[in-house]
KETORKOL-728169 format. One record per residue (C-alpha): residue number from 0; residue in one letter; x negated, y negated, z. Coordinates in nm, 4 decimals, always signed. Each point is the difference from the previous one (the first is absolute). Example, Ala and Ser with C-alpha at 12.3 -4.5 7.8 and 13.67 -1.06 7.14 Angstrom:
  num  residu        px        py        pz
    0       A   -1.2300   +0.4500   +0.7800
    1       S   -0.1370   -0.3440   -0.0660
//
This chain:
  num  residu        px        py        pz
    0       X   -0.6282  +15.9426   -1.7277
    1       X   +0.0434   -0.0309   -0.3759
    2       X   -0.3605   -0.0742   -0.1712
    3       X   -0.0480   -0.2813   -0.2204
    4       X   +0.0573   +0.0448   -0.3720
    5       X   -0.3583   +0.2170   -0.0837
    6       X   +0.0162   +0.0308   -0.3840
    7       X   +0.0697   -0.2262   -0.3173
    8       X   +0.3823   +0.0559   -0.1078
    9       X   +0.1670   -0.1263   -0.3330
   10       X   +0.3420   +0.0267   -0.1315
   11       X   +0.2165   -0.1149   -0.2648
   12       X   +0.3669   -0.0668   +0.0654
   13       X   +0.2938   -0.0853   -0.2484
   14       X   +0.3681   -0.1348   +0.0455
   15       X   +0.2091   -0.0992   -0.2352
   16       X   +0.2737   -0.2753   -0.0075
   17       X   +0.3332   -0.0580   -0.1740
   18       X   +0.1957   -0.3476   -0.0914
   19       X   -0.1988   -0.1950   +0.3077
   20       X   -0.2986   -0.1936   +0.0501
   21       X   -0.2555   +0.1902   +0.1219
   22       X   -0.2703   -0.2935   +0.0904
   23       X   +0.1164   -0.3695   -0.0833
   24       X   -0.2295   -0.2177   -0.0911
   25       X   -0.0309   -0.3169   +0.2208
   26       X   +0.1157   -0.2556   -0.2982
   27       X   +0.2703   +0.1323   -0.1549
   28       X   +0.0439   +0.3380   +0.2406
   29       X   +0.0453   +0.1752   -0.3271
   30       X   -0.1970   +0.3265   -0.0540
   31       X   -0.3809   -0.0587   +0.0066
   32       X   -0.1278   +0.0923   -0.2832
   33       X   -0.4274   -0.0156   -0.1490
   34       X   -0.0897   -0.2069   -0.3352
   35       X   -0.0176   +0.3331   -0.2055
   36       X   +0.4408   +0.0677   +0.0880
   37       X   -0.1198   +0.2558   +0.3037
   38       X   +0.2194   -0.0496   +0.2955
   39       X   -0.1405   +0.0663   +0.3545
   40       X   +0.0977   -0.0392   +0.3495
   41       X   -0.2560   -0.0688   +0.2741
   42       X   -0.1768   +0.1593   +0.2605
   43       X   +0.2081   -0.2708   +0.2600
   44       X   +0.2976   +0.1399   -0.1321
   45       X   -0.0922   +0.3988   +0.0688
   46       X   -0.1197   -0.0531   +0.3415
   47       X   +0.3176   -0.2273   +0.0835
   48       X   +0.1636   +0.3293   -0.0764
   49       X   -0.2398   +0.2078   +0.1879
   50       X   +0.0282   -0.2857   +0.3160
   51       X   +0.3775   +0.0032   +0.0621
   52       X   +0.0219   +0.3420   -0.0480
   53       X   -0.2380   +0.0202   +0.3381
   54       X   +0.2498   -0.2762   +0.1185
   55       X   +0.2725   +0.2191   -0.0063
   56       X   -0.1471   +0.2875   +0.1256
   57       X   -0.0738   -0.2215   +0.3425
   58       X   -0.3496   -0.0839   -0.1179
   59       X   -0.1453   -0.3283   +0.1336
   60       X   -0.1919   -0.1386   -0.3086
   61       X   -0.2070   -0.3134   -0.0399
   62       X   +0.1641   -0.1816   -0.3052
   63       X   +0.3072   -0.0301   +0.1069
   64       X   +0.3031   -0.2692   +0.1703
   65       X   +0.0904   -0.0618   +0.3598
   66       X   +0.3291   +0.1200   +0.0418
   67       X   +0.1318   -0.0757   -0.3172
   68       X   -0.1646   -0.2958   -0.0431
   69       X   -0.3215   -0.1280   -0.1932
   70       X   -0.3222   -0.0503   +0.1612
   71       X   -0.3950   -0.0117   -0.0762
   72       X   -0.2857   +0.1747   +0.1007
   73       X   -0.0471   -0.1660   +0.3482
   74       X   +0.3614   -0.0033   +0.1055
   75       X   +0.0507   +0.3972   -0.1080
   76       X   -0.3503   +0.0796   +0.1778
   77       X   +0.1257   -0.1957   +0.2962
   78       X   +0.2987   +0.1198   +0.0753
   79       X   -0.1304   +0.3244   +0.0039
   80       X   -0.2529   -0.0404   +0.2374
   81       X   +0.2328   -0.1907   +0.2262
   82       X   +0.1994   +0.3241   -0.0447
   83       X   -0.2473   +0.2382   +0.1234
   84       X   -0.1404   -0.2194   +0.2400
   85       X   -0.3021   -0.1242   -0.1513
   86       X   +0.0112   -0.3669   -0.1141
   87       X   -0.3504   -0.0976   +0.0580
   88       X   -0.1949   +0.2670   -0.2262
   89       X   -0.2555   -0.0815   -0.2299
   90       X   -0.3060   +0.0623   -0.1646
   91       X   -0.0782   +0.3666   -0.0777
   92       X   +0.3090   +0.1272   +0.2903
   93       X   +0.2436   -0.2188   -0.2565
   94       X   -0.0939   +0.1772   -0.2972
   95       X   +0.0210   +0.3230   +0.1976
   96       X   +0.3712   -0.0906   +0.1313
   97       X   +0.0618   -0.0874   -0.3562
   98       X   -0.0985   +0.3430   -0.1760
   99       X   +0.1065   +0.1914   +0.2607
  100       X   +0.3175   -0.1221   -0.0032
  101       X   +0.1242   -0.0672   -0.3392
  102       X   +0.0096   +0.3020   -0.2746
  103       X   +0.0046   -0.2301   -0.3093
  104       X   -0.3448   -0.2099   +0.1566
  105       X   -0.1840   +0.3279   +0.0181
  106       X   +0.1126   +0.1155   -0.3920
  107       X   +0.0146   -0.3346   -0.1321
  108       X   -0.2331   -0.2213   +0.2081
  109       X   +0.0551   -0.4132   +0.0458
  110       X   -0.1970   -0.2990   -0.0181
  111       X   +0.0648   -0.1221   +0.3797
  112       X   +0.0894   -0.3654   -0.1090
  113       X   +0.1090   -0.1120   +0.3134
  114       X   +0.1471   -0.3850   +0.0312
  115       X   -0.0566   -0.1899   +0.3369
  116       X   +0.2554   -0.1286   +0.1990
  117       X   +0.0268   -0.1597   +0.3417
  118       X   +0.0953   +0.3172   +0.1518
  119       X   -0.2099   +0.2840   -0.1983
  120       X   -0.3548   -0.0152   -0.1271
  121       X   -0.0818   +0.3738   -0.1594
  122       X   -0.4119   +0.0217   -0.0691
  123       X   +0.0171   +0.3747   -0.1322
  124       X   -0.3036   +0.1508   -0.0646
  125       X   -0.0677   +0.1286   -0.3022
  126       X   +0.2092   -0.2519   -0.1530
  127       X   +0.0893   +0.2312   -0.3244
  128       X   +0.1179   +0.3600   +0.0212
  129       X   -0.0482   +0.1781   -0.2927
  130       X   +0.2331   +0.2778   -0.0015
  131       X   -0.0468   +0.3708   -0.1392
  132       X   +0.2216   +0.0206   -0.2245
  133       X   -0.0136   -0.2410   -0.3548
  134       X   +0.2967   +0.0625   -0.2452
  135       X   -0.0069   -0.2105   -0.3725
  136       X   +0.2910   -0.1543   -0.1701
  137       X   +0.2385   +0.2600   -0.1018
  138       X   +0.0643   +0.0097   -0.3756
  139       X   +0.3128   +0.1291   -0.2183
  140       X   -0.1468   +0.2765   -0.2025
  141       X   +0.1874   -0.0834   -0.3045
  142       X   +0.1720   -0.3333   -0.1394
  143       X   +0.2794   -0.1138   +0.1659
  144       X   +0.3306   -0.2118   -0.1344
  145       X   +0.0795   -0.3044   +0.2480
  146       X   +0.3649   -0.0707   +0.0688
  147       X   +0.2262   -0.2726   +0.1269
  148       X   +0.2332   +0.1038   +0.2060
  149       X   +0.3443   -0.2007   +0.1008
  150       X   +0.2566   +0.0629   +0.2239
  151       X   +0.1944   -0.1588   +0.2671
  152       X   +0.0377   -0.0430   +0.3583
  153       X   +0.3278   +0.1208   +0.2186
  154       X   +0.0188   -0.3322   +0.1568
  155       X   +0.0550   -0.3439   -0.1837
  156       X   -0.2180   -0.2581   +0.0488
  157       X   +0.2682   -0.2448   +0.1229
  158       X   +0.2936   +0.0111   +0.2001
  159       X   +0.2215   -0.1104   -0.2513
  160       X   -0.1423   +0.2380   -0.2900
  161       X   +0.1352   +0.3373   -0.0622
  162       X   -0.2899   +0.1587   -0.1976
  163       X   -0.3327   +0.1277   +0.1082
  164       X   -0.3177   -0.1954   -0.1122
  165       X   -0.2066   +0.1689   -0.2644
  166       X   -0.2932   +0.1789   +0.1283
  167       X   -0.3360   +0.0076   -0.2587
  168       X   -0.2870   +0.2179   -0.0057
  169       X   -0.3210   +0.1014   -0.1897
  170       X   -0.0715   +0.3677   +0.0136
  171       X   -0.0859   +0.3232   -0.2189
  172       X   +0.1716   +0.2156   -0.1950
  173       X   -0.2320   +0.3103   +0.1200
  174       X   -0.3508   +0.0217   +0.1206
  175       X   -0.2231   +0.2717   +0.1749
  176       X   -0.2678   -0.1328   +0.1804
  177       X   -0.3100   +0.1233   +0.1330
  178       X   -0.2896   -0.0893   +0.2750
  179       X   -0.3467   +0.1112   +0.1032
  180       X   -0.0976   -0.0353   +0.2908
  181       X   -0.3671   +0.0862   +0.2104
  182       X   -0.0360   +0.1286   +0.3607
  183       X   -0.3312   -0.1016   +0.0771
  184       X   -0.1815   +0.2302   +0.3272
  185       X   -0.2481   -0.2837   +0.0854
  186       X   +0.2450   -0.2441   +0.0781
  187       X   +0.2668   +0.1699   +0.1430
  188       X   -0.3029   +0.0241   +0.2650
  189       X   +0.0518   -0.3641   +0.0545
  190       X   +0.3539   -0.0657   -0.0224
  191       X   +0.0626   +0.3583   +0.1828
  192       X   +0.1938   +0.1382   -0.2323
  193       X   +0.0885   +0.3985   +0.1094
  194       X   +0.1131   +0.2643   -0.2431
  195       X   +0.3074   +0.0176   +0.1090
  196       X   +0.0357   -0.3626   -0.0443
  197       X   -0.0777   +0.0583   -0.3335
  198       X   +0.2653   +0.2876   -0.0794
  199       X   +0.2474   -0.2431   +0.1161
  200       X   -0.0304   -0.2173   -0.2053
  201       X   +0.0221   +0.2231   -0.2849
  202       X   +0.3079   +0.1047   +0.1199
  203       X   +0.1408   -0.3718   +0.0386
  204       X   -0.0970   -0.0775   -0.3342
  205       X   +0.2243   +0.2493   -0.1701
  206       X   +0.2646   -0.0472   +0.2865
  207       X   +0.0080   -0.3881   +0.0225
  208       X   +0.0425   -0.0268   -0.3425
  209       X   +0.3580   +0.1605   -0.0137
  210       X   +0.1144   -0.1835   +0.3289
  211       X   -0.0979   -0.3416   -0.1100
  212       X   +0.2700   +0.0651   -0.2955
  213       X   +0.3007   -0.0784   +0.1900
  214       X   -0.0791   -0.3998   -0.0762
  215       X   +0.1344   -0.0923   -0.3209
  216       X   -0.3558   -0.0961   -0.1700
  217       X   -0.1325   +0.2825   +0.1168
  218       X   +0.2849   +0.2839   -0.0722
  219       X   -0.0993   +0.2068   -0.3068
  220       X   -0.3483   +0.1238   +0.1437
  221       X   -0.0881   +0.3844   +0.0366
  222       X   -0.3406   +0.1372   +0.0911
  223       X   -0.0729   +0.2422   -0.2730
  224       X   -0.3482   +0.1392   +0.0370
  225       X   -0.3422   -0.0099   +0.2342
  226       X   -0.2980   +0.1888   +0.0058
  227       X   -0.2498   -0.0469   +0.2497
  228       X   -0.3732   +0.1080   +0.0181
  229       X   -0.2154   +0.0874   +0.2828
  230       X   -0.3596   +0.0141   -0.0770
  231       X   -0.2582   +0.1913   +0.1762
  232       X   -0.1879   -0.0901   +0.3330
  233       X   -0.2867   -0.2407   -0.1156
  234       X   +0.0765   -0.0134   -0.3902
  235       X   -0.0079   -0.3430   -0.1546
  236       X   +0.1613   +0.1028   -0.2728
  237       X   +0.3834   -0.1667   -0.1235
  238       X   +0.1821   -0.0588   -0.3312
  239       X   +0.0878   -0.3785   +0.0601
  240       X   +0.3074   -0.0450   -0.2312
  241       X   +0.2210   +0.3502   -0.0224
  242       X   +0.2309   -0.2169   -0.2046
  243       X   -0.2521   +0.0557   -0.2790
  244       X   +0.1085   +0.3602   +0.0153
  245       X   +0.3503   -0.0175   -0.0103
  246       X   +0.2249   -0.0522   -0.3240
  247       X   +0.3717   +0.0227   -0.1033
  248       X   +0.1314   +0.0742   -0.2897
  249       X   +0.4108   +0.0124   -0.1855
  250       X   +0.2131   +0.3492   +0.0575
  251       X   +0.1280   -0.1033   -0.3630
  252       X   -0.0472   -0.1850   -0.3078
  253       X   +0.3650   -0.2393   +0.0898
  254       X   -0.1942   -0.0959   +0.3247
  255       X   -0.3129   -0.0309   -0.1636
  256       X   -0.0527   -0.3768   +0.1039
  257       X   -0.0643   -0.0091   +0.3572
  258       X   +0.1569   -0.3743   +0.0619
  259       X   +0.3505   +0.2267   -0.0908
  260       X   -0.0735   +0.2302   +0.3357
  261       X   +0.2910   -0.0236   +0.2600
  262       X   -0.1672   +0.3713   +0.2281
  263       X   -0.2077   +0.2824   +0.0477
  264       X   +0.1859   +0.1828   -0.2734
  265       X   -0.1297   -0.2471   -0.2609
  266       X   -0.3383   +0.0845   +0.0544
  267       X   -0.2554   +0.3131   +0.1142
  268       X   -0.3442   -0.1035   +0.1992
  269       X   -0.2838   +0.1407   -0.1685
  270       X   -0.2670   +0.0848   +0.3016
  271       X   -0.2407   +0.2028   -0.1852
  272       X   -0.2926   -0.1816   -0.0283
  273       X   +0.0250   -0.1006   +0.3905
  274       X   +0.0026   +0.3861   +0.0569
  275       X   -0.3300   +0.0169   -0.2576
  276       X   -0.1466   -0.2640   +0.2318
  277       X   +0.0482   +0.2056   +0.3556
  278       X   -0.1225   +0.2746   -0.1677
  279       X   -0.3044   -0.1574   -0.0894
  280       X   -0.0394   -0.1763   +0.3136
  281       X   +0.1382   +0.3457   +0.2386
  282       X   -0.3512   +0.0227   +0.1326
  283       X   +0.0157   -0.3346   +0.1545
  284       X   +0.4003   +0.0546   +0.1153
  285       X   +0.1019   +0.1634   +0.3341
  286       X   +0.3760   +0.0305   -0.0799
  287       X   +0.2425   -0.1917   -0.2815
  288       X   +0.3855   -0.0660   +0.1735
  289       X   +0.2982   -0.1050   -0.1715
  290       X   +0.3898   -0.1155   +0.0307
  291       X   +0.1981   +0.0004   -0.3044
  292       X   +0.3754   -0.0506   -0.0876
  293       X   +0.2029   +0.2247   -0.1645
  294       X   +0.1592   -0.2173   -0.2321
  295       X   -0.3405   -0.0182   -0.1363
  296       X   -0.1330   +0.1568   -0.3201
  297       X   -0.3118   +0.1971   -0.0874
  298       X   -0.1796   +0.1939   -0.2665
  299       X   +0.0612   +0.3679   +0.1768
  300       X   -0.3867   +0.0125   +0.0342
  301       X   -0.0525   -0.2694   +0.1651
  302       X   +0.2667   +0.1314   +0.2450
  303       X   -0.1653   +0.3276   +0.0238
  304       X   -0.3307   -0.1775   +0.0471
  305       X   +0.1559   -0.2052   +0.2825
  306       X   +0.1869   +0.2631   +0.2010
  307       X   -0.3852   +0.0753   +0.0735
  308       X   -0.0170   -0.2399   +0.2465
  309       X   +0.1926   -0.1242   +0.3511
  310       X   +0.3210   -0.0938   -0.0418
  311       X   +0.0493   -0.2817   +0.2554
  312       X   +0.4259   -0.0260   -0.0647
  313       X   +0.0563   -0.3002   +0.2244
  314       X   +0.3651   +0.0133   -0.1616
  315       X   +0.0442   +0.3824   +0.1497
  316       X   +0.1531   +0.1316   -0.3292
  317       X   +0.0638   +0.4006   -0.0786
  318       X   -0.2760   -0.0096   -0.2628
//
């Protein structure tokens, strides 16, 4: 039996995007973007990514639809257990059936909201799962340019027109953008979160973001780089923001201004004061991991200086 996550884990992970939206806001659904210009996309958004990635790997996970169509807490959590056979559980045996079951309430945890109805009355107990792992806002590591973008539709909007309706839409020129996120030991007790758990996840971060590119907001989007730390057995010790390691800077004087970025070739990732950091912290770190594409750039030391670690290649290039 796999053992429950036993040490603290952090990681940073970066995609980029390309003429698309990569989080809409809930107003407008243009970019979201933070008083000081810096654009972000939310934590919601990466584990969406992460979820139906599990989906379609055959995964039963907790946020998610009944057959296609929309549901809440106590109509997903119901179904299930009328699927396995089990529609009376509560108390601590819910909460069991619940984290045993579902990948995504074991990394992510839930607040077990459940909504009477004649039929189903849920009383789980706890009533709040916190889960193991916490990831922040994601953040694009350089200033962006926002877009609109028009087109049209193949099919008119009325029988009797011949032309396609114009199709509108905020998104951004370029943008790389970056997370950090904490795998905490203590409560992936609780929520029974198991190391392998955890790897997959990794793995359906960098994955999930590629295959949620064939909708049209989402097409554009490339994982580009991860590294992952596992510290030692009973150290307390973790950066908290990785992000404040990581920098990019122009190839070239003509793309010197970063809102004029359109790719990886624009730009190379500067990683050397994150490698300073693990250096200073190596007595407190059991093993560093990373995933990076080849389309990105780096200063040849800070390639040397990452070859030092495990590769993880969840794309299963020649490297």
């Amino acid at each position: 039996m796999n053992s429950y996550l036993k040490n603290r884990h952090e990681f940073i992970f970066a995609y980029d995007i390309r003429m698309a939206n990569p989080n809409g806001d809930p107003d407008e659904n243009r970019p979201r973007v933070l008083p000081d210009g810096t654009y972000y996309v939310t934590d919601v958004r990466l584990k969406r990514f992460i979820r139906d990635f599990f989906k379609m790997q055959g995964r039963d996970i907790l946020v998610d639809d009944i057959e296609g169509k929309t549901t809440n807490l106590t109509g997903r959590v119901g179904a299930y257990l009328n699927k396995i056979g089990k529609p009376k559980a509560n108390g601590q045996e819910l909460v069991d059936i619940i984290l045993d079951s579902f990948i995504d309430a074991r990394l992510f945890g839930s607040t077990l909201a459940f909504k009477e109805s004649a039929e189903q009355k849920f009383s789980p107990e706890p009533k709040t799962l916190t889960g193991a792992v916490q990831i922040k806002h994601g953040e694009a590591l350089h200033p962006c340019h926002e877009v609109w973008i028009r087109g049209t539709t193949t099919f008119a909007s009325q029988e009797d027109k011949t032309q396609g309706t114009f199709t509108e839409m905020y998104g951004l020129r370029y943008g790389l953008f970056a997370f950090n996120g904490i795998a905490n030991q203590y409560n992936a007790g609780k929520s029974h979160l198991t190391e392998e758990d955890y790897r997959e996840m990794l793995r359906a971060m960098w994955l999930g973001v590629r295959s949620a590119a064939n909708t049209r907001s989402k097409a554009g989007q490339s994982p580009r780089f991860l590294l992952e730390i596992e510290y030692k057995t009973g150290s307390e010790f973790q950066f908290g923001c990785l992000l404040d390691y990581v920098k990019v800077y122009a190839n070239d004087s003509e793309k010197k201004d970063p809102t004029t970025w359109s790719s990886p070739d624009d730009y190379t990732i500067d990683l050397s004061r994150l490698f300073q950091r693990l250096n200073q912290a190596a007595n407190h770190i059991d093993k560093v991991s990373y995933c990076i594409s080849p389309d990105i750039r780096l200063k040849e030391e800070d390639m040397n200086a990452l070859r030092e670690y495990t590769n993880l290649n969840y794309d299963k290039l020649v490297m």
